[in-house]
N, C-alpha and C positions, 0 to 999 in steps of 0.2 A: 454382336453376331446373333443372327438366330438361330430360334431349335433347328435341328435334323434329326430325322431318324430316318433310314433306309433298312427295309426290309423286303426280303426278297426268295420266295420258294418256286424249285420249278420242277418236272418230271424228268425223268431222263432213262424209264424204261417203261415208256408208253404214259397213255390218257389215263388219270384217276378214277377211281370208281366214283358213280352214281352218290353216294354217299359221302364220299371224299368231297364232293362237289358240292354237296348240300353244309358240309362243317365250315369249308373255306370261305362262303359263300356269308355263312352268320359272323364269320371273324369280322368284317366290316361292311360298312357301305359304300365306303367309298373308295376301295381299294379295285385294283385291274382284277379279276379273277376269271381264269379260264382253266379245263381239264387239264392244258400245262404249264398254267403260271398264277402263282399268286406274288403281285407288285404291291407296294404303298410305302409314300413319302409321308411322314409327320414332322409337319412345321408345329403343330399346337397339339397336346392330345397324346396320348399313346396307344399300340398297339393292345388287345384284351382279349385275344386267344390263347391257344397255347401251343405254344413253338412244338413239341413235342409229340401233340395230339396230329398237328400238320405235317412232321417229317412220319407221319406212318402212311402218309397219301402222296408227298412230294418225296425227291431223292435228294435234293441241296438248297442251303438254305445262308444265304448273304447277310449280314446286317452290320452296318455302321452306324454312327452317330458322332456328333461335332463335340460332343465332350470325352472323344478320345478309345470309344470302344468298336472291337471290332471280333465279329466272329460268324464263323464258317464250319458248316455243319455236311455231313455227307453220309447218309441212311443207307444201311444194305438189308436183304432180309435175313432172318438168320441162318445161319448155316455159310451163306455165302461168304463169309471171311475166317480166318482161326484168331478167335481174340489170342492162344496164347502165343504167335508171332508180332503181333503188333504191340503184346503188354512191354515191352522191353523200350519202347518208345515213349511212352505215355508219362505224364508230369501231372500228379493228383498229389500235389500236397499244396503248402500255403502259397507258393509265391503265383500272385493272383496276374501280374503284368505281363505272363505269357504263359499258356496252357494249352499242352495236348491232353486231351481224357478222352475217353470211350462211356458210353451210358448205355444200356441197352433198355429200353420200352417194347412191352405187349408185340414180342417176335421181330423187334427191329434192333440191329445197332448201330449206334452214330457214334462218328468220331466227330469230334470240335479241336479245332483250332480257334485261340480264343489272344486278344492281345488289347491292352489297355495305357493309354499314353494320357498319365494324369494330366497333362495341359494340354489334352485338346486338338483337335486340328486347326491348321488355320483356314483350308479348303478342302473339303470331300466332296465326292458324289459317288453314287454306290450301284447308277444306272451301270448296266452291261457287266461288271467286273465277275459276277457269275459264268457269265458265258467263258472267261477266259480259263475260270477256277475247274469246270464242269468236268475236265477232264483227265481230273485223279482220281475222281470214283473209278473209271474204268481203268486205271493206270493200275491201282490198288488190285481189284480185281485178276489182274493179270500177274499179280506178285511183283509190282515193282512198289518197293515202299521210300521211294525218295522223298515224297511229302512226307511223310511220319519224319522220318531224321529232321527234314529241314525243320519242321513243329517245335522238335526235340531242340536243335540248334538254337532255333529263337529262343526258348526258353533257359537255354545254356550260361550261367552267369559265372565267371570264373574263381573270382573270391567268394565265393557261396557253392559250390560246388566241389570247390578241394575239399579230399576228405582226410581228415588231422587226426582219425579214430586208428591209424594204423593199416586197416580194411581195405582190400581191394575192389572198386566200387567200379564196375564197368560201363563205359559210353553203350551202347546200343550198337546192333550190329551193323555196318555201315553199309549199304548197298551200292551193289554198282552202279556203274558211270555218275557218280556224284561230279566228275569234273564235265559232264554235256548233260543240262537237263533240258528238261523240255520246256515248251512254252506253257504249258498250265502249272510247270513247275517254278517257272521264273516267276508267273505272276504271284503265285504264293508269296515268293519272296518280295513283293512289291505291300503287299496287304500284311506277310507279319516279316520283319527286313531279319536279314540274318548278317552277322559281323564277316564281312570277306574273309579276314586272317581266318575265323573258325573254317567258314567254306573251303578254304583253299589245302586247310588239313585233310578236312573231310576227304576232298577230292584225291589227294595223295594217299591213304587211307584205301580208298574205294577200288584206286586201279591197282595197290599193291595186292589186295585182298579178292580181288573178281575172279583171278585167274584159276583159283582155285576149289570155287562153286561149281555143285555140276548145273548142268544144263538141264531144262524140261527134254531135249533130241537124248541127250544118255538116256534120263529117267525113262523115257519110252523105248532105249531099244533094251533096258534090262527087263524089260514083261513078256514074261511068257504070251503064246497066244492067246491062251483063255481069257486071259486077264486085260489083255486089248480090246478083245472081241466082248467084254465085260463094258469096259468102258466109253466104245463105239456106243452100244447097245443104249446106253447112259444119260450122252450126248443125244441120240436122236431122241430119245424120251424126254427132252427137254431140259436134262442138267447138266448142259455143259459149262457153265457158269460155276458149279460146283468143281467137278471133275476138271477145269483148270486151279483151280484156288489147293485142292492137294496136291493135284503132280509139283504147283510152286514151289508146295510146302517142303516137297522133295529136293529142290535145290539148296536147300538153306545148309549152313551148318550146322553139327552136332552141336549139343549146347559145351561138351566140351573142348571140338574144335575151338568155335565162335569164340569161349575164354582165353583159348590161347593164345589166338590172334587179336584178338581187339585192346585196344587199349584201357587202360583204368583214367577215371575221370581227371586226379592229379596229371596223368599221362600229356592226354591232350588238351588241359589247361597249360602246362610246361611246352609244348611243341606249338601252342599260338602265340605264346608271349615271342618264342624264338621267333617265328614268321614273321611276327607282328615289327618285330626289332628289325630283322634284313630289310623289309621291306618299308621302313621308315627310313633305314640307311640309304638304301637305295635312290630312294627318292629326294633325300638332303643329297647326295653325288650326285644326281641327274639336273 
């Protein structure tokens, strides 16, 4: 088989700057590059920019290869996300075969979803698969963090994950509707796969737990007027992008809530094996 390498950055809040166009532009020669795209296949050769320096001009960033890696990056600027909602997701330690992290570079922060299959594909192609991905930046945005969990799930390994120290070691907080995601959420799941039996806890999980989030509609009618007429003000000044990403902040649980309800990672290692068990039975009876 031969090499592959797919990489692939695009904008997704407008034309890069002047500059931006000028750095993109010396990453190759032979690469697609335009204000909203920069494309390139390598059969020979590699990539000799720097992914980094480009996700401060582009918002997401594709790349596969035929020897089994794959990773997906999504650039906000700062301020627009709360890292400490999303740290409770995030997988930065050694097991390198599935990885959510966050990095933050010169006022940017990217999360990466990152997955490595030591043997390899047998077929990829990496043309369009951004297009389908494109739209968890703004999902995120909005406070829905169902890509983070599913990140989280990929990287969920059950015998390496029970903890034997005594320690109650919590899953991550589960977000709603984990049992209907969307399509840039399923495609995730096509690019890093997540185990159904886990999925289908999660889901169980998500609707017992939603009902008791408040809403952005509460959070807005506990505001006084000042404090609307603040945040109208806000909006039209052009941070409304901001000023959603707190009100979300305001639906979450307290961090002591969140503990009480959420399971510990034994927890939901123990309630997939059960799933895992019915629904092997099930399927030997059917």
């Amino acid at each position: 088989m031969s090499e592959y390498q797919y990489y692939e950055f695009v904008t997704l809040d407008g034309a890069i700057s002047d500059k931006g166009m000028e750095y993109a532009e010396s990453c190759s020669s032979r690469a697609e590059v335009s204000p909203l795209r920069w494309r390139n296949v390598y059969n020979f050769g590699d990539f000799h920019g720097s992914i980094s320096r480009l996700l401060q001009y582009y918002d997401a960033h594709f790349y596969t290869s035929c020897w089994g890696t794959t990773r997906f990056a999504l650039a906000f600027s700062e301020g627009l996300i709360d890292l400490d909602l999303i740290k409770p997701y995030l997988r930065e330690d050694d097991w390198y075969e599935f990885t959510l992290s966050v990095e933050t570079h010169k006022g940017r922060t990217i999360i990466w979803w990152k997955r490595l299959e030591e043997e390899g594909w047998d077929w990829i192609v990496g043309d369009g698969v951004i297009g389908y991905l494109a739209g968890i930046r703004n999902e995120i945005l909005q406070g829905d963090y169902r890509s983070l969990f599913i990140g989280w799930l990929a990287g969920f390994e059950q015998s390496r994950d029970r903890d034997t120290s005594g320690e109650d070691e919590y899953i991550p907080p589960v977000p709603p509707c984990m049992e209907s995601l969307s399509p840039a959420q399923l495609a995730l799941i096509e690019q890093f796969p997540v185990d159904q039996d886990e999925l289908k806890v999660a889901a169980e999980l998500s609707m017992a737990y939603q009902s008791s989030c408040d809403t952005v509609e509460h959070v807005l009618d506990g505001l006084s007027r000042n404090e609307m007429k603040a945040l109208l003000e806000r909006v039209a000044a052009g941070d409304g992008t901001k000023v959603m990403t707190e009100l979300n902040s305001q639906t979450r649980y307290t961090e002591e809530e969140s503990c009480r309800k959420r399971m510990t990672c034994n927890e939901f290692a123990g309630k997939v094996l059960e799933t895992r068990k019915a629904r092997e039975k099930h399927d030997a009876e059917g």
